[in-house]
N, C-alpha and C positions, 0 to 999 in steps of 0.2 A: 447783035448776036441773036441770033436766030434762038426762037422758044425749044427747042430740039436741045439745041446746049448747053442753054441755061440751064436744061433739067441734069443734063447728065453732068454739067460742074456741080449741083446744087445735092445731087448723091453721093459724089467723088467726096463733100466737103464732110458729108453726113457719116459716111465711113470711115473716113480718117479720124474722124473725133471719137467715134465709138473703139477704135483700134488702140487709140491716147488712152481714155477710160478702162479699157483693159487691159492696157500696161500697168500703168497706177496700180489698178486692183491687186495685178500679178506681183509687184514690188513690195505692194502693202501687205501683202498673205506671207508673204516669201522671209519679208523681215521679223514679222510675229511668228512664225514656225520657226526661224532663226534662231530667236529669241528665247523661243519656248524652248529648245533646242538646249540652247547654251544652258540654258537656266536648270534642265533637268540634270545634263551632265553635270553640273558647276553642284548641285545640292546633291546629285546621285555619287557624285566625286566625297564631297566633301560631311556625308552623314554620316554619325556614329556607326560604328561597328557593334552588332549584337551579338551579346555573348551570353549563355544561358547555365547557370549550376542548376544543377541539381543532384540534391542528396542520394544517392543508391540504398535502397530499403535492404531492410533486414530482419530476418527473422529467430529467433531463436526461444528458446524454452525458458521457462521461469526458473529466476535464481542463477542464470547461467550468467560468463562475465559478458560484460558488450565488447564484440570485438570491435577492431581500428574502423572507425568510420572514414568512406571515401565517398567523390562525389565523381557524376559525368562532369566534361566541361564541352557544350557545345558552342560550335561555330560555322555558318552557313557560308558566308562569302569569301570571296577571292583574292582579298587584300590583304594575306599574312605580312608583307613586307612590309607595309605601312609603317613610318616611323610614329614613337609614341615618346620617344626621350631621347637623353643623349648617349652616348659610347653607342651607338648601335641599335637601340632597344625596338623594339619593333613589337606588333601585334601577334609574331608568330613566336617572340620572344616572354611576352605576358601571359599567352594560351599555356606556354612549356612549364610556366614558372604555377600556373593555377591546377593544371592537369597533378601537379608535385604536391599541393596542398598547400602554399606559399600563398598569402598574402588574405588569407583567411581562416576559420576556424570551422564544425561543424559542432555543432551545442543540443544535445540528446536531451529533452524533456520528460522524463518518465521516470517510473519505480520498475527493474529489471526482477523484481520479487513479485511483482503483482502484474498479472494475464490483463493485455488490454494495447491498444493501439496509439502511439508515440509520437509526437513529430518531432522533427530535425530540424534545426534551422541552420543559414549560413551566418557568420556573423565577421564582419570584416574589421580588421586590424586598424588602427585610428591613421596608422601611416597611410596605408591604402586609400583609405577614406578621404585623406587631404590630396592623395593624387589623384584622386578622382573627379574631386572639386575642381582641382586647379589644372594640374598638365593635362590630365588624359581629357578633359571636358570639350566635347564636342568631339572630340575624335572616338569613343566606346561607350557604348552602354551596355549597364551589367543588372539581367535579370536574373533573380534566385527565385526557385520554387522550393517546396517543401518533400523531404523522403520521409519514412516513416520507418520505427522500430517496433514489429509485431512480438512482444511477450506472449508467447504460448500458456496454455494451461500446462504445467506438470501432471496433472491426474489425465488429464484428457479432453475433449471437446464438448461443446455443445449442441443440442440435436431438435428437433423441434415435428412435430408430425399433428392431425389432427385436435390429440387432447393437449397439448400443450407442450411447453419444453423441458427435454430430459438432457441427463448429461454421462455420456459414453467414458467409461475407464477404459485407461491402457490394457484394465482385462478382458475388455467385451463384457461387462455388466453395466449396468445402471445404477447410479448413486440413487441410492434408497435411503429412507429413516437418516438422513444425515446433512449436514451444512456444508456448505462448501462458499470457498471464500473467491472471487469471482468479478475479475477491473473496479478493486477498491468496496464492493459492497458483498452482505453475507444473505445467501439465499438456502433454503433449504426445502429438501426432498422428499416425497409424501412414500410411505412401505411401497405404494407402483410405482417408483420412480418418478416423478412427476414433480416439478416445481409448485410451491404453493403460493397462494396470493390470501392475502385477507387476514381474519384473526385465526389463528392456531393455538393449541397447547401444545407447549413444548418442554419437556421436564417440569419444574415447576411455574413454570411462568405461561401468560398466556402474550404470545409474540404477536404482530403487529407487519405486515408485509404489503409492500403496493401492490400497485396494479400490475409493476414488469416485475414482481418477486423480490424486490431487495426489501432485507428488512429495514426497518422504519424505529419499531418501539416497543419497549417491553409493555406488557399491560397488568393485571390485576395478578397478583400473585395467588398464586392458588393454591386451596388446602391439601395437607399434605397427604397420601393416600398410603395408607398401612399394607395395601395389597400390591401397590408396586415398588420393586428395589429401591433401597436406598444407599447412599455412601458419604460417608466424612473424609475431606478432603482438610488436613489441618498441617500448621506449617509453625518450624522452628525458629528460636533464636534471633527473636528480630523483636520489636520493631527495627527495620533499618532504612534503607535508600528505596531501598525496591520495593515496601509494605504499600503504598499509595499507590503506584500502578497495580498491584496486585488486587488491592480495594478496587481499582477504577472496573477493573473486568470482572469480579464478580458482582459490582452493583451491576453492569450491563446489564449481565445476562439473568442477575437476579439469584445467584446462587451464594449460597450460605456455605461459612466455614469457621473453623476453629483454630485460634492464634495463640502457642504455647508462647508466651513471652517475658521475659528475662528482665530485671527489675533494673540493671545495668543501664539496658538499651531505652527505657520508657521514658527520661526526664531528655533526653537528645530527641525523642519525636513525640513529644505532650500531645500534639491534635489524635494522632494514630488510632487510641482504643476507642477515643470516644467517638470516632467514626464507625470504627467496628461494630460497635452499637448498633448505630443509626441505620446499616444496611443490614441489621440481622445477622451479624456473626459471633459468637460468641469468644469471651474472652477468657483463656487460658492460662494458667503459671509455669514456670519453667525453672523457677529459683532465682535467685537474686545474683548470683555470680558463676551460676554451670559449676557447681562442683559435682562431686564424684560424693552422692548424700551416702552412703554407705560405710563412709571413713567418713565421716561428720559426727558430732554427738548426737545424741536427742533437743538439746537446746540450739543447734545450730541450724538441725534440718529444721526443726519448729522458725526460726530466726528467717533462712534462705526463703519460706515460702512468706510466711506474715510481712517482707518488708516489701516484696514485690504485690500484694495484695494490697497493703497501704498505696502503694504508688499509683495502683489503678485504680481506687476509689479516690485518690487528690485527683488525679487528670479527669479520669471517664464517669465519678460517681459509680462508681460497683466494681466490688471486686472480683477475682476471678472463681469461675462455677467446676471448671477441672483443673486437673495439672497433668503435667509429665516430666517424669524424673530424669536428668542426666544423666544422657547416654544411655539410658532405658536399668542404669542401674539398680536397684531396689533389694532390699531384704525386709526380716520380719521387724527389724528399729526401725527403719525407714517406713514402712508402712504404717506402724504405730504411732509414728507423731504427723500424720499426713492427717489434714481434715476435710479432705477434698479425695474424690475418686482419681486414680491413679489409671491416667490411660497411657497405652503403649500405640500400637499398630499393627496392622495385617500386613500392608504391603510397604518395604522402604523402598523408595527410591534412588536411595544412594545420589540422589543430584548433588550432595556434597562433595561428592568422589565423583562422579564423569562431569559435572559440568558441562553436562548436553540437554540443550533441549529436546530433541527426538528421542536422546534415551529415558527421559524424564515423562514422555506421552507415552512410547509404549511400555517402559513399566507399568505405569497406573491402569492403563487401558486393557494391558493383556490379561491382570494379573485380578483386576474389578471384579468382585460378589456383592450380592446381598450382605449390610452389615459390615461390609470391611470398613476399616481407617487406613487411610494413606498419609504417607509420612514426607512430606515435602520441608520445606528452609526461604522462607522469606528474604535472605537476606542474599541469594545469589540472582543476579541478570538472568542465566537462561532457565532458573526457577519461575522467574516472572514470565519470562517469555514463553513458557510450556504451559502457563493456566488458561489459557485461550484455545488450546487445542485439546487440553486436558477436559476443559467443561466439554466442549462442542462434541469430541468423543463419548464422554461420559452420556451426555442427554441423547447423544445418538443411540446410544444401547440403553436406555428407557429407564436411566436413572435420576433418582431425585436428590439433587444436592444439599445435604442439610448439615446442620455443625451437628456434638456431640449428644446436648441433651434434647434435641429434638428429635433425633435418631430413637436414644432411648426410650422416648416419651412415646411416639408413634409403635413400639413395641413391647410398649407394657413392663419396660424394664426399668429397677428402682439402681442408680450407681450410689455405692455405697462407699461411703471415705475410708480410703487407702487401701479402696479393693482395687488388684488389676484389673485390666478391661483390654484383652488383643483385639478383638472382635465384637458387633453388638447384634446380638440372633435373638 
């Protein structure tokens, strides 16, 4: 064989072989893309289904009801028919049954009385929960997000500009000289409007306020000042249920009051006066049984006061500094066996008879002087619930809360036993 064709068999062999090797290659590529192939469809087939709640936000105003909570239910992909159980039940069948509110709950986390922002959460039914473990597992996933329930302010917004933050009434004014209660904390307004921070005097107390405005702490209580208004805030007929929260919010805020109470009620709440005490309010007579002293003898009305005086010096060590007579009744017997000064009131509130709190705040508020006593009842729920707004009003209008003989002492006034007293000027 001539060298001529040896070469050209010895190429023919060399290209044939490279032709083999990339076949090989082509077969070897071919079955891994194959492969990958199968495998993406076979996991793209057989991945859960995602399905997304979320809660739809809501807004409404403080104190309003919460209305029906609903949710979106989203779903991106193509596979409604997807079987998920038996009779039928399908992924387009589970979407119809979640889109109805079926197979979960929505759970509101908030105070609908108090302005501040809420969340929702989903919360699934324990049946659901086992289907989801077991049948629907691998074939759905269920992501929840969070919606949210915005409580408004009722008075109005919040505002903020260069000097600090102010806060806009539904009238187009600026909450000035006043408190305002605001997502659970209580902040208050300087005469410009202006939120305050740091120490302040406020009626009698010197208040305590962070860095964002909320108040924080009462501080040093301060002496009393003859040159600004005063008012006695004093309540009937109790101790009862309600006296101890009624205590808890004037210790807060640090204001003093006077507790006409009834010799009846004192061995059912033994702690009561002598707490009274303890936060500076003074303690009251009211008679031992609520009669009508004016059909009583002289030895009866002497009797009705001296045994409820006894009962507060067993319980609280001291007996009581005033009184006031049932039902405001009084004559010239009545006053002659009285050894304590005989106070009445300026302003009633009648909280006995409406049994509202807001008519219980603006009575006292509209009706508030120098020197007045207001006539309140320890023993009813929305009497309690009105001292909170009654102080916060009152010290808004630059008054100083004090019981009856600190009133009179601040004015130079001597009460003299079984003198009336409507008013202390």
């Amino acid at each position: 064989m001539s060298t001529r064709r040896k070469q050209n068999l010895k190429a023919h062999m060399k290209r044939k072989k490279k032709r083999r090797l990339q076949r090989r290659i082509i077969v070897s590529v071919s079955g891994v893309l194959l492969f990958l192939l199968i495998s993406f469809l076979y996991l793209n087939y057989n991945k859960p289904e995602l399905i997304v709640i979320r809660p739809r936000n809501v807004e409404i105003n403080q104190g309003e009801a919460l209305p029906k909570l609903s949710a979106n239910i989203t779903y991106a992909g193509k596979r409604k028919k997807r079987a998920l159980g038996e009779n039928g039940y399908t992924l387009s069948s589970l979407l119809s049954d979640l889109k109805k509110g079926k197979h979960y709950e929505l759970v509101f986390e908030g105070d609908t009385n108090v302005d501040n922002k809420y969340p929702i959460h989903v919360k699934f039914t324990e049946d659901f929960k086992n289907l989801l473990k077991n049948q629907y597992q691998g074939k759905i996933e269920l992501k929840t997000e969070k919606g949210h329930v915005t409580v408004l302010n009722s008075r109005g917004k919040w505002q903020s500009d260069d000097k600090g933050k102010r806060f806009l009434l539904e009238d187009g004014t600026y909450l000035a000289n006043q408190y305002l209660n605001s997502q659970g904390q209580l902040y208050y307004f300087d005469s410009n409007g202006y939120m305050v921070t740091g120490d302040v005097p406020i009626g009698r107390n010197m208040m305590h306020f962070n860095k964002k405005g909320a108040f924080e702490k009462r501080g040093e209580l301060l002496p009393l000042d003859p040159a600004r208004p005063m008012i006695a805030l004093t309540f009937d007929d109790g101790p009862g249920s309600e006296t101890a929260g009624i205590l808890d919010t004037l210790e807060k805020y640090n204001a003093h009051a006077t507790f006409f109470m009834l010799g009846t009620q004192i061995p059912n709440h033994p702690d009561i006066p002598g707490r009274m005490l303890e936060i500076g309010c003074e303690l009251g007579n009211h008679s031992y049984g609520h009669p009508n002293l004016t059909k009583e003898s002289p030895e009866s009305i002497r009797t009705q006061f001296n045994q409820t005086n006894q009962l507060l010096t067993d319980v609280a060590g001291s007996p009581a500094t005033v009184a006031r007579v049932p039902y405001g009744a009084i004559n010239g017997k009545v006053s002659a066996n009285m050894t304590l000064p005989a106070i009445f009131w300026t302003i009633d509130t009648r909280d006995w008879e409406t049994k509202n709190k807001d008519a219980n705040v603006a009575a006292t508020l509209q009706g508030a002087g120098d020197g007045h006593i207001i006539l309140l009842h320890d023993i009813h729920k929305s009497t309690a619930e009105s001292v909170e707004p009654i102080i916060l009003g009152l010290y808004a209008q630059g008054y100083q809360l004090v019981t009856i003989n600190e009133m009179a002492k601040a004015k130079n006034i001597t009460l003299e036993p079984g003198k009336s007293y409507h008013i202390i000027q």
